[in-house]
C-alpha positions as CSV (number, residue, x, y, z in Angstrom):
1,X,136.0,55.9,34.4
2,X,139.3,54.7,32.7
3,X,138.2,56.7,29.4
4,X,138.3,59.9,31.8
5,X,141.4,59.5,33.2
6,X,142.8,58.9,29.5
7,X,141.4,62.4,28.6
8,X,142.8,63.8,31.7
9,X,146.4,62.7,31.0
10,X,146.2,63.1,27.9
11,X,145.5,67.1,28.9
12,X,148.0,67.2,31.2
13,X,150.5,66.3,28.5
14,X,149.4,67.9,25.8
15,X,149.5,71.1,27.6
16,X,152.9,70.0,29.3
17,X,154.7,69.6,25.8
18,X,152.9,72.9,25.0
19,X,154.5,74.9,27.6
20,X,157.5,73.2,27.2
21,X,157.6,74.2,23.1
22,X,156.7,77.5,23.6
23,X,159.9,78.1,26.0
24,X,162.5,76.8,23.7
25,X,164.2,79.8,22.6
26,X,165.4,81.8,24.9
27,X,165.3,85.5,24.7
28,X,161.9,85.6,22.4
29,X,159.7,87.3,25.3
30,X,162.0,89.1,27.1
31,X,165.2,90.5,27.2
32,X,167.7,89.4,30.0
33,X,167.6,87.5,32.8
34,X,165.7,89.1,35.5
35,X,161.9,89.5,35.8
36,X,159.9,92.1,37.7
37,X,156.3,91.6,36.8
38,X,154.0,88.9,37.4
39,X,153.0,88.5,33.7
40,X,157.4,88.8,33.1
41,X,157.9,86.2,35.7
42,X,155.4,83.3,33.8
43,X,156.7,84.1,30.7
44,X,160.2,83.6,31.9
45,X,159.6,80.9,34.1
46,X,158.0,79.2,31.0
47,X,161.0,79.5,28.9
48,X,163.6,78.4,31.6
49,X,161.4,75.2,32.1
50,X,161.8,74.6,28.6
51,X,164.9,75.4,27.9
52,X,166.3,73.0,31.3
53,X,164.2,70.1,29.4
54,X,164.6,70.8,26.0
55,X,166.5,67.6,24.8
56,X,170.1,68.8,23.9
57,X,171.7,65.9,25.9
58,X,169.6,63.5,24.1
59,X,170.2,64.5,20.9
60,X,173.6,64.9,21.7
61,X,173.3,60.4,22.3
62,X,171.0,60.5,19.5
63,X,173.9,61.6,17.2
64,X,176.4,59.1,18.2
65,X,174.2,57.0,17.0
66,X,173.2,58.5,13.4
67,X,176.9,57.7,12.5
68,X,175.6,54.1,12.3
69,X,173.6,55.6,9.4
70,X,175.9,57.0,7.8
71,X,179.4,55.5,7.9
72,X,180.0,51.9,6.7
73,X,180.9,49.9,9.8
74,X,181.5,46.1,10.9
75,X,180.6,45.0,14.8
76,X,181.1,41.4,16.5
77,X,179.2,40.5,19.4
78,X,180.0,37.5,21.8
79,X,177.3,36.6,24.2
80,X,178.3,33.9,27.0
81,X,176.3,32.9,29.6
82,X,176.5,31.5,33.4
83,X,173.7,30.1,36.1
84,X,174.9,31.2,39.7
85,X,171.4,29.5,40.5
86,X,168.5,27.5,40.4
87,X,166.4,26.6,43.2
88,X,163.2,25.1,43.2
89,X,160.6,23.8,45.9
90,X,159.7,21.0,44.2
91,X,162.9,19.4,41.9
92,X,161.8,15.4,41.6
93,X,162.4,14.0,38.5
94,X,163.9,17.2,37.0
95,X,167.4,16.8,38.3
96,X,169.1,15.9,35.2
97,X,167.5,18.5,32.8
98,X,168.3,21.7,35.3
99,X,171.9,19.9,35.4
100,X,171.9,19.9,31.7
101,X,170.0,23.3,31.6
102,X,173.0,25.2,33.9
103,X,175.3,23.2,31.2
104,X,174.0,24.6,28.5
105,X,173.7,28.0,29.4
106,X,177.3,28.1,30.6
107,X,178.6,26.0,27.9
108,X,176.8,27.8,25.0
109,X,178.6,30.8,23.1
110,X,176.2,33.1,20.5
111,X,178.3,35.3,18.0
112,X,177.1,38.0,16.0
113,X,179.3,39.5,13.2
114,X,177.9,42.5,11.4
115,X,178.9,44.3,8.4
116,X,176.3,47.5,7.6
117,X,176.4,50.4,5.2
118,X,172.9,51.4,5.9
119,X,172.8,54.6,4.2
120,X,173.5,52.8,0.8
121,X,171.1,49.8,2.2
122,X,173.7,47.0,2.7
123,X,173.9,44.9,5.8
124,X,175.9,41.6,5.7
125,X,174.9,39.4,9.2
126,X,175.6,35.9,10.6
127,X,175.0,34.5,13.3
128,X,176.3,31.5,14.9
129,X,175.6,29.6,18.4
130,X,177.5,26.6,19.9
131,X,175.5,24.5,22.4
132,X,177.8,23.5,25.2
133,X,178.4,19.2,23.7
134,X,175.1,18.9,22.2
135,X,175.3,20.6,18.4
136,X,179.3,22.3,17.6
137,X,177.9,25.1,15.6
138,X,174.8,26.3,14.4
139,X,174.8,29.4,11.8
140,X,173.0,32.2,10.3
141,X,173.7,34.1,7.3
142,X,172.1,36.9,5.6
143,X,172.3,39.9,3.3
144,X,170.6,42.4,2.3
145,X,171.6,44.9,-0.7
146,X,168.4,46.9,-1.6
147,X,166.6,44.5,-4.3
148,X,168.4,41.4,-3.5
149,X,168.1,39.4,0.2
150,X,170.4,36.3,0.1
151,X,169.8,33.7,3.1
152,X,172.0,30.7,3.9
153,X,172.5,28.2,6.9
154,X,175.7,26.2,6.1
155,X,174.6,23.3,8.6
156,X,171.4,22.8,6.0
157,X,173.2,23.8,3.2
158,X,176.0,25.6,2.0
159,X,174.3,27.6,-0.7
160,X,172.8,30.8,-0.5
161,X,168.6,30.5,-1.4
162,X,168.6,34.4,-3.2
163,X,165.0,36.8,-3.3
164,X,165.4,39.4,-6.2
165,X,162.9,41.9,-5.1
166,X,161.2,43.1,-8.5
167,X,161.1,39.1,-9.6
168,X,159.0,38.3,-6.4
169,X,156.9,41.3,-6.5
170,X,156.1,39.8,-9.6
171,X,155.7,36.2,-9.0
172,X,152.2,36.0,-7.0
173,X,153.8,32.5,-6.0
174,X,156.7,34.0,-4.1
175,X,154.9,37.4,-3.5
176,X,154.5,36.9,0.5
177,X,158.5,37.2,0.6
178,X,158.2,41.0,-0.6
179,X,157.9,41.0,3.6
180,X,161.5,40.4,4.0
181,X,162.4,43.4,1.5
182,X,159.9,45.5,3.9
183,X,161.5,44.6,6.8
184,X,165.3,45.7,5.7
185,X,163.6,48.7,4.0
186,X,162.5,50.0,7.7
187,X,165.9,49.4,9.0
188,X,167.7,51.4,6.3
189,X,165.3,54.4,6.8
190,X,165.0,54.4,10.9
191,X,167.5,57.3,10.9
192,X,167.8,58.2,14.8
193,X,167.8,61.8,13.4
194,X,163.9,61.6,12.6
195,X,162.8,61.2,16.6
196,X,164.0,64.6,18.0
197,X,163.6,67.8,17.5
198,X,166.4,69.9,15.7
199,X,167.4,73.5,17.1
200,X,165.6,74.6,14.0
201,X,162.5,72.6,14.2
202,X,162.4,74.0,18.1
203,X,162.9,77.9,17.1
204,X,160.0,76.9,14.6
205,X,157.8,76.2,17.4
206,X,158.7,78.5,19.6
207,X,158.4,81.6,17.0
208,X,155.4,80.0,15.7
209,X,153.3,79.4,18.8
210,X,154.5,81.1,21.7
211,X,151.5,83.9,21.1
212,X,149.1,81.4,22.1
213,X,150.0,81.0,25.7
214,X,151.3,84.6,26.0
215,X,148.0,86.3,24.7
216,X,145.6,83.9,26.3
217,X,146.7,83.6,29.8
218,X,146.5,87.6,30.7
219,X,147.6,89.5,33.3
220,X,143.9,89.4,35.1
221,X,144.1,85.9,35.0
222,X,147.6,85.3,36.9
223,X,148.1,85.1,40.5
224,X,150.9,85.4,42.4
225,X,151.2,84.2,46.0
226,X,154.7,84.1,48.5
227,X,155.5,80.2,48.9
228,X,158.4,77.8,49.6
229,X,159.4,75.0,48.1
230,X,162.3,72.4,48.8
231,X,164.9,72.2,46.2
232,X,168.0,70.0,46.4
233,X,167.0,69.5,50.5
234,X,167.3,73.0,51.2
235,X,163.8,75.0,51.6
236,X,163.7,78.3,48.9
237,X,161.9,81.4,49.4
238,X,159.8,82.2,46.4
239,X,156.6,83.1,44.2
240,X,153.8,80.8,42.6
241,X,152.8,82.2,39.9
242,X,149.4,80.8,38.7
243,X,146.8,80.7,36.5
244,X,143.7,78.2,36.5
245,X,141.6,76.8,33.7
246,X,137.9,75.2,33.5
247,X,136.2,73.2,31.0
248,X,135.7,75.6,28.4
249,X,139.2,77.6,28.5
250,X,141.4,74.0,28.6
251,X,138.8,73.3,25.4
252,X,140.0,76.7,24.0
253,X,143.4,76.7,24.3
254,X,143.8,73.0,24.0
255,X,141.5,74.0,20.6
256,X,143.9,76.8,19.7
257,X,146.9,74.9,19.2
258,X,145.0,72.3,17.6
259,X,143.1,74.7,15.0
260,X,147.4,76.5,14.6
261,X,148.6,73.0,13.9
262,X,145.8,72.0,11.2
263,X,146.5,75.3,9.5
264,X,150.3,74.8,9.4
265,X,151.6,72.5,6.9
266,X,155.5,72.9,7.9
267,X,154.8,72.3,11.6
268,X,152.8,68.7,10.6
269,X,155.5,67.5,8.1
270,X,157.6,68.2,11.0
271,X,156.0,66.2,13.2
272,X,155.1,63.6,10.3
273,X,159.0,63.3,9.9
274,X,159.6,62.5,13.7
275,X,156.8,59.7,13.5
276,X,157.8,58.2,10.7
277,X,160.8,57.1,12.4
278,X,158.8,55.0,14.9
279,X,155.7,53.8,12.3
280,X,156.7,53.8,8.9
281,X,153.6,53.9,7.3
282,X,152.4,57.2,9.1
283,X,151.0,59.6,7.3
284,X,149.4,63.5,7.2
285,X,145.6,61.4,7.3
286,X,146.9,59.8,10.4
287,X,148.4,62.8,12.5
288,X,144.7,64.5,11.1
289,X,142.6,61.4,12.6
290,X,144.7,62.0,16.3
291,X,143.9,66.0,15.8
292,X,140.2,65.3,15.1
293,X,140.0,62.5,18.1
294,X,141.0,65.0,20.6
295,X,138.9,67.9,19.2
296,X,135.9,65.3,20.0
297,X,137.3,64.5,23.4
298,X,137.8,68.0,24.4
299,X,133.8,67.9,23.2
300,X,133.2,65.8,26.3
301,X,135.6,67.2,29.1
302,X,133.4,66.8,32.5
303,X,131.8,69.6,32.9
304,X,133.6,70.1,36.7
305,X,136.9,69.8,35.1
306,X,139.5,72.6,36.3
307,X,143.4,72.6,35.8
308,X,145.4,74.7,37.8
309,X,148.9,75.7,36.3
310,X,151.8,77.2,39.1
311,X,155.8,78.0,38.4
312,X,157.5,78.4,41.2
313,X,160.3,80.9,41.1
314,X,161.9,84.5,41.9
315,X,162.6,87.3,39.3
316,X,165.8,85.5,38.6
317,X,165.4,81.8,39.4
318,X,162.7,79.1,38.3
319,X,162.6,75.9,40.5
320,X,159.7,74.3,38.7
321,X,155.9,73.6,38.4
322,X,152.8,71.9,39.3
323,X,149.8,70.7,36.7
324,X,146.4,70.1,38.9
325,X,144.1,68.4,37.3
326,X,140.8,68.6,39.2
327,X,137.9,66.2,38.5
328,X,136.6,63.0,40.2
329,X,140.2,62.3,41.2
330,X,143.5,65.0,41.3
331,X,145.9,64.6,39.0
332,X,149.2,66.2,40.1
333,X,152.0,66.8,37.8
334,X,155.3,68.6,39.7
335,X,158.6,69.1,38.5
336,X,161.2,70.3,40.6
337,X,164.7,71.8,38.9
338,X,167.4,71.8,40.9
339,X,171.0,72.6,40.9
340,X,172.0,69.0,41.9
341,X,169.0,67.0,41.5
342,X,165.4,67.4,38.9
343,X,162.9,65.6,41.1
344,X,159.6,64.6,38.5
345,X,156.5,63.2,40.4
346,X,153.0,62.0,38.6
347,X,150.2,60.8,41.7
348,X,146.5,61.0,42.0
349,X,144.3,61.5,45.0
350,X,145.0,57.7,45.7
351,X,149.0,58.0,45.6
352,X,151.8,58.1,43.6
353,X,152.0,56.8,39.9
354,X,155.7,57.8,39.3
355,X,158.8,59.4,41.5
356,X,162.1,60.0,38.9
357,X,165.2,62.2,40.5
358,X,168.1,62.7,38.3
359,X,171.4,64.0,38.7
360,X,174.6,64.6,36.9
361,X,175.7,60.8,38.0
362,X,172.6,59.0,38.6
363,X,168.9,58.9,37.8
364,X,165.9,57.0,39.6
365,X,162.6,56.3,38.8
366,X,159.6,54.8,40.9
367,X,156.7,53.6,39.0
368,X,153.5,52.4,41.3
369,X,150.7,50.8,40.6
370,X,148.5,49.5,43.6
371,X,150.6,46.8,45.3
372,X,153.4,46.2,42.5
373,X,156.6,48.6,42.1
374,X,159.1,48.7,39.5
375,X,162.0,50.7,40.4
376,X,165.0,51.5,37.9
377,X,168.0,53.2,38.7
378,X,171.1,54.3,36.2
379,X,174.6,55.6,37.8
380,X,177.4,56.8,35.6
381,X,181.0,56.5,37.2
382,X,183.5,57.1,34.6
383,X,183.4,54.5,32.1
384,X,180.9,52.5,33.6
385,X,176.9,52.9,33.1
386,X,175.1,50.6,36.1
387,X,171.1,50.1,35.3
388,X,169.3,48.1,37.5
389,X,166.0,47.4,37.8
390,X,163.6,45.9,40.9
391,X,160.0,44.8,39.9
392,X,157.9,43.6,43.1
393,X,154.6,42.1,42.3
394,X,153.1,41.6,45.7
395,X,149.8,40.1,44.5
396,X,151.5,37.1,42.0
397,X,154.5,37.0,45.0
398,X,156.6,38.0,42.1
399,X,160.2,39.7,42.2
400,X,162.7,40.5,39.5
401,X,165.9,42.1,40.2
402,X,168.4,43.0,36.9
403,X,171.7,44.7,36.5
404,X,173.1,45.9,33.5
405,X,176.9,46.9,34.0
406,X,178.1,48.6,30.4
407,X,182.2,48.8,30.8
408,X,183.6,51.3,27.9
409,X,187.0,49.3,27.5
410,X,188.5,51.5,24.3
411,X,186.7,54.8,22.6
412,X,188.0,56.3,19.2
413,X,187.0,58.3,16.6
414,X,186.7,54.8,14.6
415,X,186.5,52.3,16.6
416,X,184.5,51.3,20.3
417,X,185.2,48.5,22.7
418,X,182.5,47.7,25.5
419,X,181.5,45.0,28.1
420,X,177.9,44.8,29.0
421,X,177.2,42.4,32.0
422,X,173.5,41.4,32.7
423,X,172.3,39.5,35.8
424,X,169.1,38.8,36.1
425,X,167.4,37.5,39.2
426,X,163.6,35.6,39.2
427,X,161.9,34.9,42.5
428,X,158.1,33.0,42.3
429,X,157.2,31.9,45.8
430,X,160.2,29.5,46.7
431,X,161.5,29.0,43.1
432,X,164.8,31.5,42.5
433,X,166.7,31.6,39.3
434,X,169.8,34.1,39.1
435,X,171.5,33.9,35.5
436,X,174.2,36.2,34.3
437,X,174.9,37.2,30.8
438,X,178.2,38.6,29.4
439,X,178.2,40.4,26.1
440,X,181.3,41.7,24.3
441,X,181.1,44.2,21.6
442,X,183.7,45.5,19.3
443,X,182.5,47.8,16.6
444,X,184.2,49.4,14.0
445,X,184.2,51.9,11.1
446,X,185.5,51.6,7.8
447,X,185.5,52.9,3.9
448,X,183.0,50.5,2.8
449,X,181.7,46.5,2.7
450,X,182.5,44.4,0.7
451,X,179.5,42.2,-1.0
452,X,179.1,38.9,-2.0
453,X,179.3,37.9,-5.4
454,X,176.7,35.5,-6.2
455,X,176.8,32.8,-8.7
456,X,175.2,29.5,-9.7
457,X,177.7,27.2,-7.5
458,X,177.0,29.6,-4.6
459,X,173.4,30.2,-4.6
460,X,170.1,29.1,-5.8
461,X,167.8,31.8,-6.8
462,X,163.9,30.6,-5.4
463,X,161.7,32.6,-8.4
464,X,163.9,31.4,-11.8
465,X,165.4,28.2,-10.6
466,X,164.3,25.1,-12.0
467,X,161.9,23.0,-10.0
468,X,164.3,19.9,-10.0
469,X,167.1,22.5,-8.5
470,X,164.9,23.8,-5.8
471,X,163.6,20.2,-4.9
472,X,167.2,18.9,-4.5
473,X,168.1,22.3,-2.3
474,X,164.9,21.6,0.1
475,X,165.7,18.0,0.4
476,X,169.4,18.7,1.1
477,X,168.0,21.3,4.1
478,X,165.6,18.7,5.1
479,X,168.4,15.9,5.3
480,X,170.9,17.8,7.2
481,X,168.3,18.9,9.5
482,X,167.3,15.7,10.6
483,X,170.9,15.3,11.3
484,X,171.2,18.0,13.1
485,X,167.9,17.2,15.4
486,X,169.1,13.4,15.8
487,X,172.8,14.5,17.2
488,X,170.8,17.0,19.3
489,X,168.6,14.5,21.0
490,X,171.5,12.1,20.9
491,X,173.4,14.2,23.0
492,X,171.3,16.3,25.4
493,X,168.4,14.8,27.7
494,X,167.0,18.7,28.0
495,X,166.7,18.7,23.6
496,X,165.3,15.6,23.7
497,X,162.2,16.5,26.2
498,X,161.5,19.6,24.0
499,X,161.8,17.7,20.6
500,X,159.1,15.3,22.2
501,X,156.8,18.5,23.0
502,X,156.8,20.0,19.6
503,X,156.3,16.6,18.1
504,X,153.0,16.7,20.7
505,X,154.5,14.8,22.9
506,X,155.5,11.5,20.9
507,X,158.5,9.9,22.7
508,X,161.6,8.7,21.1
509,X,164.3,7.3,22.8
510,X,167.0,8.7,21.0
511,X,169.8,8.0,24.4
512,X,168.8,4.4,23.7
513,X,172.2,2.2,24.0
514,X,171.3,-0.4,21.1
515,X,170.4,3.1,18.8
516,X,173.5,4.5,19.7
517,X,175.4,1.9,19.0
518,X,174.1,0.7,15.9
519,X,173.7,4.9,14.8
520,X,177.7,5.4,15.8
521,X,178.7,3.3,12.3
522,X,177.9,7.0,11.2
523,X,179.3,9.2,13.2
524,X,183.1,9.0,11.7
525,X,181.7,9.7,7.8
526,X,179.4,12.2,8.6
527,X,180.6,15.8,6.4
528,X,183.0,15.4,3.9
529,X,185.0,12.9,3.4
530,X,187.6,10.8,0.5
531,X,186.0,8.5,-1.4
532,X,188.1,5.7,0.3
533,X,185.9,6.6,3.8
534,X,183.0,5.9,1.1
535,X,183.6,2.5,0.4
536,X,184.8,1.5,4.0
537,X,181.1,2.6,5.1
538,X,179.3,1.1,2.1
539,X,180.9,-2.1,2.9
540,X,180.0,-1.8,6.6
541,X,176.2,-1.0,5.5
542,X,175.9,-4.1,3.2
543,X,177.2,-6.2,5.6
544,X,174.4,-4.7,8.7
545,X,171.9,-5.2,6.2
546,X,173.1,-9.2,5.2
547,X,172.7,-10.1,8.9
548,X,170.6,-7.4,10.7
549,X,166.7,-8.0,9.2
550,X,165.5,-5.5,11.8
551,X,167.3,-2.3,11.5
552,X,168.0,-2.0,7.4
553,X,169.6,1.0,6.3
554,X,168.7,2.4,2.5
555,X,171.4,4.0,0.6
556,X,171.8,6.5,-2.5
557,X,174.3,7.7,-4.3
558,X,174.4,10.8,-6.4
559,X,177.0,11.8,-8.6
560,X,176.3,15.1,-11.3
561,X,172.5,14.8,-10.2
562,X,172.1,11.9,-11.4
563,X,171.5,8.5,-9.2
564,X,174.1,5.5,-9.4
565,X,172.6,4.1,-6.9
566,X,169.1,4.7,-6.1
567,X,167.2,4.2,-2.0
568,X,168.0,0.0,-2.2
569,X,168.6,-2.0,1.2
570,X,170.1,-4.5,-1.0
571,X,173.4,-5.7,0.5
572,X,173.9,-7.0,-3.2
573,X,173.8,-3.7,-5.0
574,X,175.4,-1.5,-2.0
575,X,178.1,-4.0,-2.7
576,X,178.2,-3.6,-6.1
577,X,178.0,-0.3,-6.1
578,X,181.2,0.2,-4.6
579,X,183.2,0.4,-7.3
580,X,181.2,2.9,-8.6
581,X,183.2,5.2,-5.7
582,X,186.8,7.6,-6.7
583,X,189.1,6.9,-4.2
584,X,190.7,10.6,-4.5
585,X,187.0,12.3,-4.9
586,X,185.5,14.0,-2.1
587,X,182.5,13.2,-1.2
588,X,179.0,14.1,1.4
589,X,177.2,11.6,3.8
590,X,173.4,13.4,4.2
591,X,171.1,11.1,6.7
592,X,167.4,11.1,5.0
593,X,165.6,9.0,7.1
594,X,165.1,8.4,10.9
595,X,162.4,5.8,12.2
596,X,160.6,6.4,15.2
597,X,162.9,4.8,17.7
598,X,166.0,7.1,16.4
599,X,167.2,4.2,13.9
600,X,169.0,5.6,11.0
601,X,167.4,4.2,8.2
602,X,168.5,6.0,5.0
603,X,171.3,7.5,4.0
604,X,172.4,9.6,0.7
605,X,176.4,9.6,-0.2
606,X,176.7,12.7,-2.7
607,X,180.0,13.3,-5.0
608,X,181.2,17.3,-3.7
């Protein structure tokens, strides 16, 4: 059963888009604006539809955005969050994470600064978030510039780890990361041009197969029949003008256009061209394969199959049409065109699928599916765009409300400020969660980017480094990042219950006083720091590792590369090793080790 209704909606769309196409140029059929005959009246009611749906508006949308494609340009995007609230049924023993949670999320800033001349394949990106108390900043950086991808998080490390796209290719050691290259690739080429129609690919198709529909619904087929339909509220006096189709003539003409397209290598690079922007990777073999699986399914069209086609209108208006599909279930398909309002309904014998009105200002849709709605609704009032959306799930007692508010603050030629405001509301049974999100964007355009100039203090390339090099990078990321996890679950009870789940569930106890306290002789030397900070820490280690036989802390140090000092408890040699430290010279405190119960127990002090 579900296969059939695929087929029959597939039909109904296929032959939708067809009538559609075939009506995009104005004029071809006919001359002027009034028809007199049945046979005049389809043909022009055809070409209004298509012309009142062709997509002009969105291609006008589409190419605001292609300048992103084309024009060098550099955005910054600020997200912040707030929780207006959380309720819960059942909150016993959870108190202090949702307090922490509602913390964090208004507490926590995520920044996005991008820097993109995609038509000459260069995007520069980082990202950074700060987590309320719990970490100040964590970062992202990458960029891309066609055969190189450069990656760098200056909390792990503060070099750049670099892919050179021809070395990996040819390194099966490193080949996997050709992924990455494949990834930036698809951005660069997703040109929003590629996904409509041009007005010359649409006077291609309209010149080209027009004939199809005009030859093979003749004038013996059509019917025309006084009716009324409602338009805008108001009832109109007017003709349906119909035709209907069984089994074998929806297999014809469905075959027809189908047979034209195989035969027509301009129309399928046209249509390979607009596909590629959404797969990649499609090709002429794949638009064949759809071709040949719809040839078989019009094979096996139930034989009791009919489709009735109507256009409403008079000799010079068109309101609309209706698509019947006729099988074990009806399939209705109406569009109404109005002078205020275009009213779109899809429903079947059981009710309806989908219910969209749009206007100038606003646009509607109802989508239904047994018990559940989702309902979205945009309004345009000047500046300001309004979206929201209502999903009801009756069955799983379910309901999601969301409104997105986007504010144009500035608008030039060059530059765009907006606000975009997102509030999101979550009802399960008696649980609610409303959290609202505010996201500032600033974008501008400019002459061109500037790239980074990459050399052996700044980066570490992963195919021709030496082993020792890339050893000493991973440990350094490894190191920071334990830092990083420790002052996490250090400061935040919420952290520290999902560190203990995606270490399955072990428990440490990182909040611990006697950890904290010992772990805070740290905290004032951690980054970098004089050499005299050095030796006031060394001394304080030495003389914790004298007295203390339970908590022992090992220290390097590192100067060049090479070890002065090398993973010793020893209060004897720490001590000794203090002279080994410059005053004057800057140098890094890196934790390496951290025992179960959140005890530092290693340290590695690193000349900058």
């Amino acid at each position: 059963m579900k296969s059939k209704k695929k087929i029959l909606i597939i039909l109904a769309i296929v032959l939708t888009i067809i009538i559609a196409l075939a009506g995009t140029t104005a004029g071809m059929v006919i001359t002027g604006k009034v028809a007199i005959t049945t046979k005049q009246k389809q043909v022009k009611g055809i070409r209004d539809i298509g012309n009142e749906i062709s997509t002009t508006d969105l291609e006008e949308k589409f190419k605001e955005q292609d300048k992103l494609y084309k024009t060098p340009f550099e955005s910054e995007t600020t997200i912040t969050g707030k929780v207006n609230k959380i309720e819960l049924s059942d909150t016993t023993g959870l108190e202090e994470i949702l307090g922490e949670v509602e913390n964090v999320v208004n507490n926590t800033k995520i920044t996005n600064t991008l820097k993109a001349d995609i038509k000459n394949n260069i995007i520069n990106e980082k990202i950074s978030v700060n987590l309320a108390d719990i970490v100040e900043e964590i970062s992202a950086d990458v960029e891309y510039n066609k055969d190189r991808i450069s990656l760098k998080s200056k909390e792990l490390n503060d070099k750049y780890v670099t892919f050179i796209k021809n070395e990996i290719e040819t390194n099966n050691q490193y080949a996997e990361f050709a992924e990455l290259f494949e990834i930036f690739e698809g951005i660069c080429q997703k040109e929003t041009t590629g996904i409509y129609l041009t007005e010359s690919d649409k006077a291609y198709f309209a010149r080209k197969y027009r004939g199809i529909l005009d030859e093979y619904i003749t004038d013996d087929m059509l019917k025309e029949e006084k009716a009324s339909i409602i338009v805008d509220g108001e009832t109109k006096q007017c003709d349906n003008i119909n035709f209907t189709l069984d089994k074998n003539q929806i297999a014809e003409i469905v075959g027809k256009y189908l047979k034209k397209l195989e035969e027509d290598p301009e129309a399928k690079e046209i249509i390979i061209s607009k596909m590629k922007s959404v797969i990649k990777t499609f090709e002429e073999e794949d638009l064949q394969e759809i071709i040949d699986d719809l040839k078989y399914k019009l094979m096996y069209l139930d034989d009791d199959i009919t489709m009735k086609v109507s256009l409403y209108c008079t000799m010079f208006k068109t309101y609309g049409f209706n698509i019947e599909i006729y099988s074990d279930k009806t399939y209705i398909l109406n569009l109404i065109l109005g002078k205020e309002e275009d009213n779109l309904k899809i429903s079947t014998t059981e009710g309806e699928i989908l219910n969209a009105k749009i206007s100038e200002s606003k646009t509607e849709v109802k989508i239904t599916g047994g018990e559940n709605t989702a309902i979205v609704e945009l309004k345009t009032n000047g500046t300001q765009k309004i979206v929201e959306l209502e999903i009801n799930d009756v069955q799983d007692n379910v309901k999601i409300i969301a409104t997105l508010t986007n504010e144009q603050i500035t608008k030039t030629e060059n530059e765009s400020k907006s606000n975009n405001t997102i509030q999101i509301a979550i009802q399960v049974g008696n649980n609610n969660v409303d959290i609202t999100l505010n996201i500032d964007t600033n974008l501008r355009y400019v002459s061109s980017i500037e790239k980074t100039e990459y050399t052996d203090e700044n980066s570490i390339n992963i195919v021709t480094a030496e082993q020792a090099e890339i050893q000493q990078y991973l440990k350094e990321v490894q190191n920071n990042a334990i830092i990083l996890v420790q002052k996490a679950t250090q400061n935040s009870k919420l952290i520290q219950e999902i560190y203990t789940l995606m270490m399955g569930g072990v428990k440490t106890q990182p909040q611990n006083q006697s950890v904290q306290t010992f772990n805070s002789m740290f905290k004032n030397y951690t980054g970098i720091q004089k050499g005299s900070g050095m030796k006031t820490l060394l001394q304080q280690i030495a003389t914790r590792n004298s007295t203390n036989e339970i908590h022992k802390v090992s220290v390097s140090i590192v100067e060049d590369g090479k070890f002065l000092l090398n993973i010793t408890t020893n209060a004897e040699e720490i001590n000794s090793s203090i002279n080994s430290i410059k005053e004057e010279i800057e140098y890094e405190v890196l934790g390496t080790s951290v025992d179960e119960e959140g005890y530092i127990t290693g340290i590695e002090i690193r000349k900058k």
